[in-house]
VEXMAR-157849 format. One line per 4 residues: number of its first residue (from 1); their letters; for each residue x, y, z of C-alpha. Coordinates in pm, whole numbers, plus 50000, padded with zeros to 5 digits. Example, Ala and Ser with C-alpha at 12.3 -4.5 7.8 and 13.67 -1.06 7.14 Angstrom:
<sites>
1) AS) 51230/49550/50780  51367/49894/50714
</sites>
This chain:
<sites>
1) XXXX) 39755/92380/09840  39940/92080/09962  39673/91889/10204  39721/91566/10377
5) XXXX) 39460/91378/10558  39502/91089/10807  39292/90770/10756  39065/90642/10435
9) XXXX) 38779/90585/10639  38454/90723/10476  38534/91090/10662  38842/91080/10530
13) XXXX) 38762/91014/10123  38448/91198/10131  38696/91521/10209  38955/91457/09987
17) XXXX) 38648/91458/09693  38662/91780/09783  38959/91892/09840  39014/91722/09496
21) XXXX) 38778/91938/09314  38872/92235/09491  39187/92149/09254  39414/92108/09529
25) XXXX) 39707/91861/09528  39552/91563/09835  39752/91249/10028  39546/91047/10246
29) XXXX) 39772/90853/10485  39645/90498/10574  39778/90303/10854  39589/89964/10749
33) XXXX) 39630/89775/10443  39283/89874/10275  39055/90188/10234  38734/90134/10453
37) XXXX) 38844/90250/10811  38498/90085/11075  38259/90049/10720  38583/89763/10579
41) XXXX) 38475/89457/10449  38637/89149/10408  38552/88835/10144  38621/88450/10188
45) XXXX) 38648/88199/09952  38361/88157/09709  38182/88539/09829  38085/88737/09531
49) XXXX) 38027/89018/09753  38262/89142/10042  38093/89164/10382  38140/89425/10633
53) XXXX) 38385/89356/10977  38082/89519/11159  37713/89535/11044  37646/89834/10803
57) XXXX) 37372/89956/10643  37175/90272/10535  36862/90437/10595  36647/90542/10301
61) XXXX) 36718/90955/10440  37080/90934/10456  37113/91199/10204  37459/91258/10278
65) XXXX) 37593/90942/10106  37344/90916/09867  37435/91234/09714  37790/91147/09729
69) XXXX) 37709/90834/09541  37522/91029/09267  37785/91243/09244  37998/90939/09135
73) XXXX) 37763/90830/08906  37671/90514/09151  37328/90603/09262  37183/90303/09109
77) XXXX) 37382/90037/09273  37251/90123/09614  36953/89881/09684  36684/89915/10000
81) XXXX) 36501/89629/10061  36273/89589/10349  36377/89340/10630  36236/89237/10951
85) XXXX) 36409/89392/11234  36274/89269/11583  36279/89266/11987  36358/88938/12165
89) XXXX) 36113/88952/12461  35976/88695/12658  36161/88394/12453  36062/88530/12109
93) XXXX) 36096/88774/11882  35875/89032/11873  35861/89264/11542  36006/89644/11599
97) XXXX) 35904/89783/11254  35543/89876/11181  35341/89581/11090  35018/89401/11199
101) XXXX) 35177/89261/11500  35249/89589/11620  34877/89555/11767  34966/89260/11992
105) XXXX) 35273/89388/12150  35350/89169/12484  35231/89505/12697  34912/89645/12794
109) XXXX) 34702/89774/12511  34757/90146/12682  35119/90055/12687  35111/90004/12349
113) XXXX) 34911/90341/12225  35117/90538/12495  35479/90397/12331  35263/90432/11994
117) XXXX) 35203/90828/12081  35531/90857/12191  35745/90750/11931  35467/90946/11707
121) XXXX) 35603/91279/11923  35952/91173/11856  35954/91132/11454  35749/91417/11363
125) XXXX) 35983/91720/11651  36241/91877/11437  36419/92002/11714  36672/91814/11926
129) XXXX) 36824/92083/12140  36571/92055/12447  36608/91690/12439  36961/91675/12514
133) XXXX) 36871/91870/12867  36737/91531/12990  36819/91185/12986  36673/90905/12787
137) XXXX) 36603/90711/13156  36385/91026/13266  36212/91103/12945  36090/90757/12812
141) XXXX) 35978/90652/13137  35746/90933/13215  35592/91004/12861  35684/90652/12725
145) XXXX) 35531/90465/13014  35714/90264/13235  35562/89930/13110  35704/90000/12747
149) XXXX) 36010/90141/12853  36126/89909/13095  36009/89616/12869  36145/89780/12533
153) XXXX) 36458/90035/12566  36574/89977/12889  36728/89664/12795  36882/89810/12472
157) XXXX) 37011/90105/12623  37166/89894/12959  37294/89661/12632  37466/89936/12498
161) XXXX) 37587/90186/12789  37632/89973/13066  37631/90150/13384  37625/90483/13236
165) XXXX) 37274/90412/13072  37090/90624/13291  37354/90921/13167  37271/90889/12795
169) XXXX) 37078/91238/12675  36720/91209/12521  36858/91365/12194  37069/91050/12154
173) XXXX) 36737/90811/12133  36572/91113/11942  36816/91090/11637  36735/90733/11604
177) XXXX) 36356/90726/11641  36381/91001/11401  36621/90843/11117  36490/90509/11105
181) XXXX) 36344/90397/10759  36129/90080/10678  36347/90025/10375  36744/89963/10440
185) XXXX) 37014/90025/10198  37382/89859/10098  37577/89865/09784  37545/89634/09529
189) XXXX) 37902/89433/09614  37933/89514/09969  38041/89860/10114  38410/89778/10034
193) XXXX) 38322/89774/09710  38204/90135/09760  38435/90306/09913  38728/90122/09689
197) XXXX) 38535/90253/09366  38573/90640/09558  38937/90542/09620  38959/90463/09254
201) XXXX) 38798/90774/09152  38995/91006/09414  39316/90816/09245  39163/90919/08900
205) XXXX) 39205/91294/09071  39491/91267/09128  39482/91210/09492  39779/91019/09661
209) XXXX) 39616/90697/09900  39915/90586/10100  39827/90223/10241  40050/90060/10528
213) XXXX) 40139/90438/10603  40071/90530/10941  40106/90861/11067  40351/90852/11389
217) XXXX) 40302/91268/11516  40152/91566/11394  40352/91908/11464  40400/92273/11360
221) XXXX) 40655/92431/11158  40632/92789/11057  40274/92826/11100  40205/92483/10930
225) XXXX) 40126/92162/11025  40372/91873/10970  40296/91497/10979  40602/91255/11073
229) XXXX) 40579/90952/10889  40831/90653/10874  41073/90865/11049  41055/91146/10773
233) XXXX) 40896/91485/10841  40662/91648/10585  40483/92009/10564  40127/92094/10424
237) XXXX) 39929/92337/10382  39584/92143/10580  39645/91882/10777  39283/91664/10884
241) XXXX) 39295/91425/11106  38984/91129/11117  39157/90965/11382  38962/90903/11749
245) XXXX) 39030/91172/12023  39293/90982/12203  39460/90905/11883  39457/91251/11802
249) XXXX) 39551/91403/12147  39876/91117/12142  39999/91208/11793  39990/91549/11817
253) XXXX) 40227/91812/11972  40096/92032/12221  39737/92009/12187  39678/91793/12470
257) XXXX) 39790/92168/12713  39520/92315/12554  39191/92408/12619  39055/92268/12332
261) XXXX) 39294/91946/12417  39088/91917/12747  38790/91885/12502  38896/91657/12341
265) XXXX) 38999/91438/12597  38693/91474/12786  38508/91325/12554  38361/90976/12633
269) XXXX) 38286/90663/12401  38331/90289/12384  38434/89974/12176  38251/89732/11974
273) XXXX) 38302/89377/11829  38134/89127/11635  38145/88765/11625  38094/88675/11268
277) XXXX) 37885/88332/11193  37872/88122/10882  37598/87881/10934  37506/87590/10715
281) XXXX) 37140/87654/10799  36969/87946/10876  36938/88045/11227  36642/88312/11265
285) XXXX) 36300/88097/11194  36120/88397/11112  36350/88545/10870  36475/88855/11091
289) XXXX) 36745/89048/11021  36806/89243/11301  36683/89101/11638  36753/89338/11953
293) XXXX) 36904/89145/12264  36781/89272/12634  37040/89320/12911  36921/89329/13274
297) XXXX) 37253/89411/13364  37555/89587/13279  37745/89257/13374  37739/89070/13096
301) XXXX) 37807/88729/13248  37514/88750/13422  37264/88854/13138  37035/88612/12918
305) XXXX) 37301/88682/12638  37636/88793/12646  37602/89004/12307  37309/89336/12225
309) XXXX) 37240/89257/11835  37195/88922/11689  37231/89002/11296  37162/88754/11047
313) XXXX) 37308/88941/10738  37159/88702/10448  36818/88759/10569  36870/89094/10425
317) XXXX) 37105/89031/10160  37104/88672/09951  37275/88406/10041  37405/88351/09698
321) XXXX) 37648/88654/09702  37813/88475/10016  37807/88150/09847  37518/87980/10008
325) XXXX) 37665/88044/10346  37389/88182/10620  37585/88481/10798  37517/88569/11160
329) XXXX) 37652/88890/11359  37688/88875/11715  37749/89252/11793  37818/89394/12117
333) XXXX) 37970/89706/12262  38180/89775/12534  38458/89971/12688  38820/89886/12503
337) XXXX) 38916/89773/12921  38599/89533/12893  38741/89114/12909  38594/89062/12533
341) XXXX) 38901/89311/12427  39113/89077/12625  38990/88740/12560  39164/88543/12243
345) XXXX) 38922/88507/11929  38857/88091/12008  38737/88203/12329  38468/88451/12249
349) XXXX) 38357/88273/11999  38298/87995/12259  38124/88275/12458  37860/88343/12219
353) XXXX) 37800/88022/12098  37545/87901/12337  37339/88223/12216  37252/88113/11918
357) XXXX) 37062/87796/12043  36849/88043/12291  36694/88204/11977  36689/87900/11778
361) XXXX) 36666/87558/11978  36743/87355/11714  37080/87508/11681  37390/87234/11644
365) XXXX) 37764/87324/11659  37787/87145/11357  37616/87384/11162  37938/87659/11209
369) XXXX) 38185/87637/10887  38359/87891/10984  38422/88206/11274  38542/88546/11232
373) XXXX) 38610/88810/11542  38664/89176/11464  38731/89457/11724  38752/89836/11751
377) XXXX) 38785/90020/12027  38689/90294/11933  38306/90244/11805  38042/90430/11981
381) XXXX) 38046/90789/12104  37917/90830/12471  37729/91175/12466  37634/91355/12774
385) XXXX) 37364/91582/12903  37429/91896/12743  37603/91803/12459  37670/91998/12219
389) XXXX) 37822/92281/12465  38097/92010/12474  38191/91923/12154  38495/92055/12043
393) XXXX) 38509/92262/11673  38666/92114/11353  38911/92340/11337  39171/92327/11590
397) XXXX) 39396/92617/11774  39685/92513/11561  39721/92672/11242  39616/92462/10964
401) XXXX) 39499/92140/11121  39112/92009/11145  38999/91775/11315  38702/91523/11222
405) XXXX) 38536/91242/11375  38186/91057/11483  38278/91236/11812  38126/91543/11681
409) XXXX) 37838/91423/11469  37619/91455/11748  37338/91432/11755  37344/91207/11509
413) XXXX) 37443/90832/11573  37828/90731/11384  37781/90559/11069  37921/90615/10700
417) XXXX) 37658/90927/10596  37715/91127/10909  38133/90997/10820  38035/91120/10466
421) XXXX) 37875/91465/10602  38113/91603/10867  38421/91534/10599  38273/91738/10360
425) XXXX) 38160/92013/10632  38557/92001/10730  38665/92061/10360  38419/92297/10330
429) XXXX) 38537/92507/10678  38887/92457/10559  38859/92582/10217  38679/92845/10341
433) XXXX) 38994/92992/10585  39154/93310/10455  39492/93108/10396  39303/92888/10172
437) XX) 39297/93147/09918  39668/93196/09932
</sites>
């Protein structure tokens, strides 16, 4: 079969490995310059390593990818160390992983063995389904506590959501509690260098990776899909699209009338951006990588910081791949209309400056050498109570096309493995149709 995919994103490449070995002839279409899609990386001048636009990593049960990477004969260049991830509470951080100072939390000691209990429940329940019938709001404040919660995840999930963080389902907080590893995982070069060595081996397939080549409609011609491209109209066989729900609703012919359209456009989510650092000196004193910002508010003018995550990347990864420079994420997520999609790079980087001497007082301006801002806006699903009655299927009503995206990974947060895992599930559904034996 002829089978063309749109974007070389990790959903996108993971199929075509597939499709590829299925023998099938494969063209991904890529409207940026790069393979990569959210998990691209960029490298300055003197970086041995790329680094990633927004903050990657992996946990040490994200089978999905690390299969994929065995399959490629990579396993071994995927490394976990153990960092310090951490809470900033009360002017300091406060360690989120278990260690001793888990026993000296800045709650109650019955705050702390209720949370303790809790999060105990949460890790060791296979089953998400009931979760999903309440929010996160309800459910961590009356078996949580409403000390730990309110001092805790509140402020992450108001951070995150907004106004719509009383909305979130229980299953959402569920996947994390129940994913999270001690250890954390990258690839030995940077996750560009990843996903361009599965680029290089889907080219050694024989699969066509179209940069610069972005996909202007999707249509139907006698019972096929067809993808217009620089003005040209082309046929498949398959047609998948990666692309987010509006994207996919706007290229495509017809399928906004549908019911399955209205499911599509339904669905809810929100961007993110990141203020990249790199410092002269390091900026976390206690050697955190991943420090967890609270929000009072969904305004974030009026919170103690204007970002959620404060990442500093080389306290994970050495400085020496980055060429001595001390990296620093200031992540944040927010809807595309939001004034950080609308402000010019020199000003939000102005806007989170002043951050960065809250968490470290001896912070000077001095210490920047350089600023990078990177933003997406589409970044972070929004899921709902009842979820996964919602989520439209992979396959589309129009003959031959899929559709596959972190919109439907749920209940499973977006990221490369669950990127990895539903474009394999949509090679596997379309290989599996009747015509795909034709």
């Amino acid at each position: 079969m002829d089978i063309a995919i749109i974007g070389a994103g990790a959903t996108g490449l993971a199929a075509a490995w597939d499709f590829a070995a299925a023998g099938h002839q494969v063209t991904i279409f890529e409207g940026a310059d790069r393979v990569g899609g959210l998990a691209a990386g960029f490298r300055d001048e003197g970086w041995d390593w790329t680094l990633e636009k927004f903050y990657h990593h992996w946990f040490a049960n994200d089978n999905d990818i690390l299969d994929l990477a065995t399959e490629m004969g990579l396993r071994d260049r995927i490394i976990f160390p153990r960092p310090k991830t951490s809470f900033w509470i009360d002017g300091a951080p406060v360690r989120s992983e278990i260690s001793p100072s888990a026993l000296f939390l800045p709650v109650s000691l019955s705050a702390t063995l209720r949370m303790g209990l809790a999060g105990l429940f949460l890790k060791l329940t296979p089953h998400w389904a009931p979760f999903e019938r309440v929010t996160a709001d309800q459910w961590m404040r009356r078996w949580m506590g409403r000390e730990a919660y309110e001092k805790f995840f509140q402020p992450l999930l108001i951070g995150k959501f907004a106004d719509q963080y009383d909305q979130v389902p229980m299953s959402f907080m569920w996947a994390r509690i129940v994913k999270r590893t001690l250890k954390l995982g990258t690839y030995t070069g940077g996750f560009q260098a990843f996903l361009d060595e599965l680029a290089a081996q889907l080219r050694a397939k024989g699969v066509r990776i179209l940069l610069n080549a972005r996909v202007q409609g999707i249509g139907q011609r006698g019972g096929k899909p067809t993808l217009r491209i620089a003005g040209e109209t082309r046929r498949f066989d398959i047609a998948l699209s990666t692309t987010s729900p509006k994207l996919l609703l706007r290229l495509t012919d017809g399928l906004a009338r549908t019911e399955y359209g209205g499911q599509v456009a339904a669905l809810k989510s929100i961007g993110g951006l990141c203020v990249i650092f790199a410092l002269k000196q390091p900026l976390m004193p206690d050697d955190t990588y991943w420090l967890n910002l609270p929000a009072t508010t969904a305004d974030k003018s009026k919170s103690a910081f204007p970002f959620l995550a404060l990442v500093e990347h080389t306290n994970f990864i050495s400085r020496e791949h980055y060429g001595g420079d001390h990296l620093i994420y200031c992540g944040d997520y927010v809807a595309p209309s939001h004034e950080y999609f609308q402000l010019s790079e020199a000003e939000l980087v102005e806007r989170f400056i002043p951050a960065l001497a809250k968490v470290n007082p001896a912070f000077r301006r001095d210490w920047i050498r350089k600023s990078w801002v990177w933003r997406a806006p589409y970044a972070q699903p929004v899921p709902e109570l009842n979820h996964s009655r919602k989520l439209p299927s992979i396959k589309t009503p129009l003959p031959g096309l899929y559709w596959a995206s972190m919109s439907q990974v749920y209940p499973w947060d977006r990221g490369t493995n669950y990127a990895v895992e539903i474009g394999r599930r949509a090679a596997r559904l379309a290989l599996a149709e009747p015509a795909a034996s034709v």
